[in-house]
C-alpha positions as CSV (number, residue, x, y, z in Angstrom):
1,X,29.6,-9.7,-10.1
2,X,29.0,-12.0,-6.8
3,X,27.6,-9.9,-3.9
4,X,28.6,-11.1,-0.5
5,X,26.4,-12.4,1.8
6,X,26.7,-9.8,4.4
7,X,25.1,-7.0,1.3
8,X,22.5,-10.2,0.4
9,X,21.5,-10.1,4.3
10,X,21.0,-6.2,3.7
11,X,19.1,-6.2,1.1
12,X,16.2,-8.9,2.3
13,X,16.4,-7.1,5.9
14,X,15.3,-4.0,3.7
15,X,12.9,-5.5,1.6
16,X,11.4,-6.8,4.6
17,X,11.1,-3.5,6.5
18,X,9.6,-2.0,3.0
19,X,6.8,-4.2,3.6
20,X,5.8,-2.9,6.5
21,X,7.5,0.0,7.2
22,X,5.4,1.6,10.2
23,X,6.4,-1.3,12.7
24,X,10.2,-1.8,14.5
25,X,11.6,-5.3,13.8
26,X,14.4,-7.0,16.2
27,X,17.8,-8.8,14.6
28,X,16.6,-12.0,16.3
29,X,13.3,-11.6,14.7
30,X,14.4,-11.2,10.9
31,X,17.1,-14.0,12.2
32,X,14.7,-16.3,12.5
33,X,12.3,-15.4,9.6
34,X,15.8,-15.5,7.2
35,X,17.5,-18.8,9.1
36,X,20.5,-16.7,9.7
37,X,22.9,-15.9,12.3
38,X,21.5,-13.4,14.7
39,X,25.1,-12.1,15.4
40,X,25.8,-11.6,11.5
41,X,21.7,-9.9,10.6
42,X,22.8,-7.9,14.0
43,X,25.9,-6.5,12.3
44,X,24.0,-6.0,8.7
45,X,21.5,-3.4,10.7
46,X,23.9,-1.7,12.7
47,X,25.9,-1.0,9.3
48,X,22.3,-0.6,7.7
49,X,22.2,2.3,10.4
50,X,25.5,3.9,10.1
51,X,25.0,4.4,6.5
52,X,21.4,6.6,7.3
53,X,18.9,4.3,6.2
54,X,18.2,2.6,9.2
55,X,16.9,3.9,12.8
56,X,17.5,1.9,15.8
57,X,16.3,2.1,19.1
58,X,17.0,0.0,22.1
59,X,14.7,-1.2,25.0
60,X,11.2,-2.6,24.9
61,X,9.5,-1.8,21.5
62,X,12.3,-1.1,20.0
63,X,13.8,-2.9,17.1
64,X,15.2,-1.2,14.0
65,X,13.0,0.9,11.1
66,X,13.3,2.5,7.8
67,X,15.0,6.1,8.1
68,X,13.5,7.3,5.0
69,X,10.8,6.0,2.7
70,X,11.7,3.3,0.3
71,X,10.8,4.7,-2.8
72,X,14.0,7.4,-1.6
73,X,16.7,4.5,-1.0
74,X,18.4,4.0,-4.4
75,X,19.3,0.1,-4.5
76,X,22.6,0.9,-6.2
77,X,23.7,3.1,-2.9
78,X,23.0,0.3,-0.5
79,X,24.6,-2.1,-2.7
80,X,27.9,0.3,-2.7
81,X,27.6,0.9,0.8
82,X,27.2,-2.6,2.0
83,X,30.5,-3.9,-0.1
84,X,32.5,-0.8,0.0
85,X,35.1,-3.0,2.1
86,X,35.2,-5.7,-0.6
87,X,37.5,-5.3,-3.6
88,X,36.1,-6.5,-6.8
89,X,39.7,-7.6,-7.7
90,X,42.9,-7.8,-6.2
91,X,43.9,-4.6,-8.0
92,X,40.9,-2.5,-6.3
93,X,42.2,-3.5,-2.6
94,X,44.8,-1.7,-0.7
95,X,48.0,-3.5,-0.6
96,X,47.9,-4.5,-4.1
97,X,49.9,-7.2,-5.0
98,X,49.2,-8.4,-8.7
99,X,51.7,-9.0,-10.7
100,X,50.2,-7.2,-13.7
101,X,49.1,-4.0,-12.0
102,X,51.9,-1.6,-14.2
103,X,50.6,-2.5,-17.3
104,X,47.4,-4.4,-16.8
105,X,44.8,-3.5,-19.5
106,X,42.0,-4.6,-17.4
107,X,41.3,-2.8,-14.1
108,X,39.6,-0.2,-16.1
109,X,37.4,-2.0,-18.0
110,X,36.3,-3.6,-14.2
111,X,35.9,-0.2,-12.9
112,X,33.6,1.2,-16.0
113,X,31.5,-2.2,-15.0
114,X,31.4,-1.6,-11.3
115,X,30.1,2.0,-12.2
116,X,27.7,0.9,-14.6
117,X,26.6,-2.1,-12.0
118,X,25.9,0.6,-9.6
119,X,24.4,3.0,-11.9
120,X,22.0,0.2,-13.2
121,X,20.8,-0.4,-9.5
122,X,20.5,3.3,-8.8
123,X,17.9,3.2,-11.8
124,X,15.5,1.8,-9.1
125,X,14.7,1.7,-5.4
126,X,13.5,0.1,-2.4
127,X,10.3,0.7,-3.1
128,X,10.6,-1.8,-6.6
129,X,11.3,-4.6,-4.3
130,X,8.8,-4.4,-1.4
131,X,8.2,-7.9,-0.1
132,X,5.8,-8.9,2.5
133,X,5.7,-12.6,3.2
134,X,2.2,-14.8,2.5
135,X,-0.4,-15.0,5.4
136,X,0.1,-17.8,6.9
C-alpha cells in the first residue's frame, strides 16, 4: 500500500508536534522545516483539525497544537482519516467502472488487507513516533 503524500505530510506535521507538544507551530514554519508547499502543509492541518486531533488558533501566537496527548492518537486512525478520499482500487471509489466488478474475486481480499493495514497501525500511537530534530 502507497500512502499519498498529502497523509505522509500528516503524519511528520504530527510527529513533529509530538516532540514538543506544549508550543503552537505555524504552516509556514513546518513548510520550511519539511521543504514543502506551505499552501499543501496548510491544508494537511486544517484536515488534521477537522478530524479532532489538531487545535488551531489564529492571530499572534497562534499556530496549530496537539488536541489530545499523543500516546491517545492511534496511527491507524490518522492514516484512515487522512486517505479516506483515496480508493485503494478502482472498485473501492464511487463511480466504479472496472470491468470485473460482478465477479471479481479480488476486492475482498483488498478490503481484509486495508482492515488489517489499519488495524496493524492502530496497534501503536503517536507517542511511538515522537521526533524532535538534532540541536543544531
Amino acid at each position: 500500500m502507497r500512502l499519498t503524500s498529502f497523509t505522509d505530510y500528516g503524519l511528520r506535521v504530527l510527529m513533529r508536534m509530538a516532540g514538543d507538544p506544549s508550543r503552537a507551530f505555524t504552516a509556514a514554519e513546518l513548510a520550511t522545516e519539511f521543504r514543502v508547499s506551505r499552501n499543501h502543509l496548510a491544508k494537511v492541518i486544517s484536515a488534521l483539525a477537522a478530524a479532532g486531533v489538531l487545535k488551531t488558533r489564529r492571530g499572534g501566537g497562534g499556530g496549530a497544537v496537539l488536541a489530545r496527548a499523543p500516546a491517545e492518537i492511534r496511527l491507524g486512525d490518522v492514516v484512515q482519516r487522512l486517505e479516506a478520499d483515496q480508493a485503494m482500487v478502482e472498485c473501492f471509489a464511487a463511480g466504479n467502472a472496472c470491468t470485473l466488478t460482478p465477479d471479481c474475486r479480488l476486492k475482498a481480499r483488498l478490503a481484509h488487507a486495508e482492515t488489517a493495514f489499519i488495524a496493524d497501525l492502530n496497534r501503536g500511537t503517536l507517542a511511538d513516533c515522537i521526533y524532535r530534530p538534532a540541536p543544531g
